[in-house]
C-alpha positions in Angstrom: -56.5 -22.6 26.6 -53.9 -21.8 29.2 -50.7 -22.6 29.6 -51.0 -24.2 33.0 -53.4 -27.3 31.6 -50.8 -28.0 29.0 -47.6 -27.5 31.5 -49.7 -29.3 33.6 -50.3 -32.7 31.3 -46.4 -32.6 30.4 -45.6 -32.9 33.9 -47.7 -35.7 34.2 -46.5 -37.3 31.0 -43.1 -36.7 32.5 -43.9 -38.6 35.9 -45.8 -41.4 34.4 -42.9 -41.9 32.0 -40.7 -42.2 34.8 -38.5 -39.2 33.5 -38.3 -41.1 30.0 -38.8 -37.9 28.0 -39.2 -40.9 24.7 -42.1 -42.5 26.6 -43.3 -39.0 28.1 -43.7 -38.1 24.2 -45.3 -40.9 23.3 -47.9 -40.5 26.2 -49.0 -37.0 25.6 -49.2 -37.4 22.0 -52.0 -40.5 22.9 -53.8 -37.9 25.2 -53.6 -35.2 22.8 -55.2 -37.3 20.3 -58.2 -37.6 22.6 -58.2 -34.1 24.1 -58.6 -31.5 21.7 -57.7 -28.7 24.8 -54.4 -30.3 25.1 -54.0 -30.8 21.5 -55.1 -27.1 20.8 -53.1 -25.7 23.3 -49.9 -27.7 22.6 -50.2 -26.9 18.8 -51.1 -23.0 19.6 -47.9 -21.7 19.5 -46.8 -23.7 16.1 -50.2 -23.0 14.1 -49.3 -20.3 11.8 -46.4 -22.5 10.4 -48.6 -25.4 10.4 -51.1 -23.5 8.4 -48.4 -22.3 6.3 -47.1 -25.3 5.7 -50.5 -26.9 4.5 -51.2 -23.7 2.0 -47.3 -24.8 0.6 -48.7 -28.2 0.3 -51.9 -27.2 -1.2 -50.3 -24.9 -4.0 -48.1 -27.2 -5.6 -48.4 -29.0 -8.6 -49.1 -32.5 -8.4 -46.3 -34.7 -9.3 -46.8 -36.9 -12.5 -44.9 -39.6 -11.4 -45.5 -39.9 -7.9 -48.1 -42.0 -6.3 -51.0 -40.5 -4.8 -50.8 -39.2 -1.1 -53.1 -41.1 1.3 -55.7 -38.5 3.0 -54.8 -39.6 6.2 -51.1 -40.8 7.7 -47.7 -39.6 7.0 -45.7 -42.0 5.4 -45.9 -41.0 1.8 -43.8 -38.3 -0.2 -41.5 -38.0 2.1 -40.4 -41.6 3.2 -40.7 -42.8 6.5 -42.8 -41.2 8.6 -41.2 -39.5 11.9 -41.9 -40.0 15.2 -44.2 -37.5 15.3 -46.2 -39.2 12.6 -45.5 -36.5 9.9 -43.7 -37.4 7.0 -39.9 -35.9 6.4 -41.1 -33.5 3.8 -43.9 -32.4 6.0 -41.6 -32.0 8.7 -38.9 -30.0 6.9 -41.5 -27.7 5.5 -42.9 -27.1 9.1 -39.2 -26.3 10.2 -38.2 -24.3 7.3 -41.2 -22.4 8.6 -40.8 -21.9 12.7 -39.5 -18.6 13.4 -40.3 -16.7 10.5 -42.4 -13.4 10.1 -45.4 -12.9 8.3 -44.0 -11.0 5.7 -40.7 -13.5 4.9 -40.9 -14.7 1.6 -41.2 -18.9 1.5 -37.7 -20.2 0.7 -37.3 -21.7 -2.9 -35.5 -25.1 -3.1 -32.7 -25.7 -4.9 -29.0 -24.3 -5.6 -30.0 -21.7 -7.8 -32.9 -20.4 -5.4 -30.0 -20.1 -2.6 -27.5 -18.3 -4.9 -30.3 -15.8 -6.0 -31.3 -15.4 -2.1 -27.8 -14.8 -1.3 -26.9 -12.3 -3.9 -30.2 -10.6 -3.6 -29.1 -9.7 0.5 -25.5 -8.6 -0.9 -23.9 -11.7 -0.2 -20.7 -12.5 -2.9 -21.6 -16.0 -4.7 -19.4 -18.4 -6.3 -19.8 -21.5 -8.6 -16.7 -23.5 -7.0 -18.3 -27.0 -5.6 -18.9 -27.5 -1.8 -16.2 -30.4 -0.6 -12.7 -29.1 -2.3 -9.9 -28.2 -0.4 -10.9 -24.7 0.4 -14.0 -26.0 1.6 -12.3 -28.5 3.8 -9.7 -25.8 5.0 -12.6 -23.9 6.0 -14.8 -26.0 7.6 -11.7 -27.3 9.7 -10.9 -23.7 10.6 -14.7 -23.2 12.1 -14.1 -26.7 14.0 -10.9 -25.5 15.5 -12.8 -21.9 16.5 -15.4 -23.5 18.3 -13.2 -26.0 19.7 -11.1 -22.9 21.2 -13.8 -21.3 22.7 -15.3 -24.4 24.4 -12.1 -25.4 26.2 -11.4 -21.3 27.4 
């Protein structure tokens, strides 16, 4: 499918929104439920971390105290559904997803999975909890950084 039919359909989402790219959104996501060239060919460039994100889903473990999932819809799992219709874990997980290679291992959840990323790519970890006043010094010194550069 070509880009130009997509491109195309947003355009006209666009004017029969009226510029409202809300109502824009909601418009092409309507037609793209009826067109599966539009659908195709707006999800082309998103479909290996879509699939990724469905093998993720796939290989876990079921949870023993969590309801079943519904086969269809997005609201379960991961509270309220977005406006996209996916639920917020299913959107994270497609997130954590867009932009990586092929050969990036899938992130592990969790504080220890980040310390053991970070110290396996050199990084120096520490135990001290996020929010004392180092933290606070240092997140105010990034503030004051950017808030330099935007006013240069």
């Amino acid at each position: 499918m070509s880009n130009s039919y997509v491109d195309g359909k947003v355009r006209e989402a666009i004017l029969a929104a009226k510029g409202s790219r809300m109502n824009a959104q909601k418009l092409l996501m309507a037609w793209a439920v009826e067109d599966p060239d539009l659908l195709r060919g707006i999800a082309q460039p998103f479909l290996k971390a879509i699939a990724a994100a469905a093998i993720e889903r796939a290989g876990r473990p079921p949870s023993r105290n969590a309801p079943a999932r519904p086969a269809a819809g997005g609201g379960a799992g991961g509270g309220r559904p977005s406006a996209s219709g996916l639920s917020r874990d299913a959107l994270e997980n497609l997130l954590n997803q867009l932009g990586r290679d092929s050969g990036d291992p899938v992130p592990q959840r969790g504080a220890a999975a980040g310390k053991a990323a970070a110290a396996a790519k050199g990084a120096v970890v520490h135990d001290a909890p996020a929010g004392g006043p180092t933290h606070e010094k240092a997140m105010m010194a990034i503030a004051k950084a950017f808030v330099a550069k935007k006013v240069r």
